[in-house]
N, C-alpha and C positions, 0 to 999 in steps of 0.2 A: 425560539422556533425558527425553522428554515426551512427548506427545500430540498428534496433528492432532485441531482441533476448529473447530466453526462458531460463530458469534456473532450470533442470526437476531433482528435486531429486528422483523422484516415479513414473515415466513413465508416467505422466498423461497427457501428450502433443501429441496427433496424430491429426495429418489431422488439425495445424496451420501452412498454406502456407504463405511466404513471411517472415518467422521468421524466424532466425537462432537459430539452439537448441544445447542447452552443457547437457548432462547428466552428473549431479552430484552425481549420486548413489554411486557414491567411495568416494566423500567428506564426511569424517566420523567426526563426532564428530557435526553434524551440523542442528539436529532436534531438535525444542525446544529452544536450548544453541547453543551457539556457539565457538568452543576450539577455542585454540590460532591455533591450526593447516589448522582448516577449515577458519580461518578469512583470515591468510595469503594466505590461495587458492584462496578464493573469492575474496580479494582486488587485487592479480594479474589478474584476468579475467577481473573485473570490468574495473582496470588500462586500460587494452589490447582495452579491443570493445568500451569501453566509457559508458557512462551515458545519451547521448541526443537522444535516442529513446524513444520507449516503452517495456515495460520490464515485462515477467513474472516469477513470484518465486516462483510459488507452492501454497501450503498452506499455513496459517497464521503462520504456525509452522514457518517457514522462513522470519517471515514477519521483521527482522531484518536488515536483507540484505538493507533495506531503509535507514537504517543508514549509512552503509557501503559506498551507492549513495553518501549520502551527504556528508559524510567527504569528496569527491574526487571533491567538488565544487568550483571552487578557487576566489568566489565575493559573496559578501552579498548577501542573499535571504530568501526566505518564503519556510515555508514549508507547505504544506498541505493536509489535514491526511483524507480519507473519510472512515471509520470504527469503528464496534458496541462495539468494546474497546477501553478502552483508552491508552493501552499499556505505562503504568507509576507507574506498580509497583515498590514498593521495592525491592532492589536486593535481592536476593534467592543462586543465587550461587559466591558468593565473588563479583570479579571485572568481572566475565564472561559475554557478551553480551549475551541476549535473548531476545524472540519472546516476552516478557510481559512487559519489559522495556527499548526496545532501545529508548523511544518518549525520555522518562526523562534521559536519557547516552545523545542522541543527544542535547538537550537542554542543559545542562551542558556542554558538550564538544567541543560542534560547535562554537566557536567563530565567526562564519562567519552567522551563523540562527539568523536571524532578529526577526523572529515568527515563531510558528509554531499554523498550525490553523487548530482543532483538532474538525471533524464533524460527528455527527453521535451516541456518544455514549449513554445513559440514564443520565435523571438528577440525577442518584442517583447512579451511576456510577464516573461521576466528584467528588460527593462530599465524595466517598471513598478513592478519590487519594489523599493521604499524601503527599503531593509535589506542593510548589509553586511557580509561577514564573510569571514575569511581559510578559514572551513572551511566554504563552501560552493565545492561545484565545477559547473561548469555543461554539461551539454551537449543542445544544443537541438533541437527536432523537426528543422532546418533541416540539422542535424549529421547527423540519420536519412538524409533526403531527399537530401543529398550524399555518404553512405557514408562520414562522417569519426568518426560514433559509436563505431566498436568501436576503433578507435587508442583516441580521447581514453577511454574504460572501462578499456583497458590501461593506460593513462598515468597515470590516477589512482590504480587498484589500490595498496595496501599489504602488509605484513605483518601486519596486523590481522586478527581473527576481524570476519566482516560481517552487520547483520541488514538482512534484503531485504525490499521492499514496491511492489508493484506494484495500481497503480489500473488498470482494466480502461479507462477513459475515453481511456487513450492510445491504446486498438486504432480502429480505421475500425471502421463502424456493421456491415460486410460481418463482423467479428469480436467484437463487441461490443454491447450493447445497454444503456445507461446515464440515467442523469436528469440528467448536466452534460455538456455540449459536449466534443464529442471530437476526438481525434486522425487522424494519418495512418499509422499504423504498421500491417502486419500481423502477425497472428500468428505466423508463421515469424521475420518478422523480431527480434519481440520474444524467441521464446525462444533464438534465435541469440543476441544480447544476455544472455540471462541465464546463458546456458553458457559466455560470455566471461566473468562476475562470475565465477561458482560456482568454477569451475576452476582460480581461482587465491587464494581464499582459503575460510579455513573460514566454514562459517555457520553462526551461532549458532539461526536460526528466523527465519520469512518471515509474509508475511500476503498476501491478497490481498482487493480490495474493490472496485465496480464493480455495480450492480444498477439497477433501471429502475424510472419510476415504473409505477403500474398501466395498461398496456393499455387503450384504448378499446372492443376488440374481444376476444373471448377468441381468436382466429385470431393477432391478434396478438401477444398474451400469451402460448400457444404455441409462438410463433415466437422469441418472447425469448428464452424460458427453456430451449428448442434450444439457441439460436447460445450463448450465456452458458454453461450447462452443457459444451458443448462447450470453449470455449477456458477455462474452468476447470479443467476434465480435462488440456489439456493443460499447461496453465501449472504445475498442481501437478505433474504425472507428469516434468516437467524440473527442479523444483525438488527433489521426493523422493529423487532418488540422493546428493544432496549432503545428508541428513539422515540421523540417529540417534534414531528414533524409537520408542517401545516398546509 
C-alpha cells in the first residue's frame, strides 16, 4: 500500500486534490539528465512514499524517474511504456541517466523486467532505435490508427504483476498540451488501451508525465492547463480502480 503523489519540478500542479505534492524546484541537476546528485534525491523520496500509487513527474523532460520506479521493484514484471517516443537512444552524456534513454538503461539493467511493452510511437521511429532486445515488444501509433493495438496488448499480456507509464505526448494537442512533439491518439482511445492492460494483470503503481513549456500568453497558459488537468483526471481515475492505495 502507498500513496498517489506529485513530483513538481515547475510549479505545474495546482488544484490536484487528494495528491500529495513535493516540490522539486531545488533538485538541480535533474532536467533532461539526470546527475548523480539529483538520482540520489529522487531514489530516497521514491524509497520513503513508495511506488504503488499513481505518480506525476512533470514533463517528459523527467520522464526518467520511471526508471527510477522500477529499479525499487523487488519481483519479476512488465513494464509498460504508453508514449509518442521511444525513449532508447544512444547515450549522449557518458553513463548519465536521461529522459531519451532510460527505456534501453532499464532494459539493460533491470534484471527483474520481464518485458517492456512500448506503445504508441511511429513505425519509423522503432526502426531508428539502434538497440535490440528480445524483451522489448513493439506496438506502433500506426497499430492505433489501424485498430490492430488492443490484439497486439492482449497478445503480449503475461502472468506478471505490471508497472504502467503513460507520457501525455502520445495524446493529439485536441487532449494534451506538452513541450515534445506529439501524437495521434485520443483520449478515449488511450484509456480504452489502458483498461485492456489493467484487466488482465495486477499493477504494481503507474506514473504519468506530459507538461508544457510556459505560454506566450496567459490565455494560453490557461488553456493548457484546462485541457492537461483534464485528461490527467481522467487517465488517473482509469488507473485508480486497479490500485491499492492508502
Amino acid at each position: 500500500m502507498s500513496e498517489n503523489y506529485i513530483l513538481d519540478f515547475n510549479g505545474d500542479y495546482e488544484d490536484y486534490p487528494n495528491f500529495t505534492h513535493f516540490n522539486c524546484s531545488q533538485v538541480l541537476g535533474s532536467r533532461l539528465i539526470c546527475s548523480d546528485e539529483a538520482q540520489e534525491k529522487l531514489n530516497q523520496l521514491i524509497a520513503h512514499h513508495g511506488i504503488s500509487g499513481v505518480h506525476f513527474l512533470d514533463s517528459g523532460d523527467y520522464h526518467y524517474i520511471t526508471k527510477l520506479m522500477c529499479d525499487q521493484i523487488p519481483e519479476p514484471f512488465d513494464l509498460v511504456l504508453f508514449d509518442h517516443h521511444t525513449d532508447m537512444k544512444d547515450a549522449v552524456f557518458g553513463e548519465m541517466l536521461t529522459c531519451g534513454d532510460w527505456v534501453k538503461n532499464c532494459i539493460e539493467e533491470n534484471s527483474r523486467l520481464h518485458q517492456v511493452i512500448v506503445a504508441g510511437p511511429s513505425q519509423k521511429a522503432f526502426q531508428q532505435v539502434d538497440f535490440h532486445s528480445q524483451k522489448l515488444k513493439a506496438i506502433t501509433e500506426e497499430d492505433f490508427m489501424s485498430h490492430k493495438a488492443m490484439d497486439k496488448l492482449a497478445y503480449y499480456q503475461s502472468d506478471l504483476p505490471l508497472y504502467l507509464s503513460v507520457d501525455k505526448d502520445i495524446l493529439t494537442k485536441k487532449d494534451a498540451v506538452t513541450n515534445w512533439n506529439q501524437g495521434q491518439l485520443d483520449i478515449s482511445t488511450l484509456q480504452q488501451s489502458l483498461r485492456q492492460v489493467l484487466s488482465h494483470q495486477r499493477l504494481i503503481g503507474a506514473d504519468i508525465c506530459g507538461m508544457p513549456e510556459e505560454c506566450p500568453s496567459l490565455a494560453e497558459q490557461l488553456k493548457a492547463e484546462q485541457i492537461n488537468r483534464q485528461s490527467d483526471e481522467k487517465i488517473a481515475q482509469t488507473i485508480q480502480p486497479y490500485l491499492k492505495v492508502s
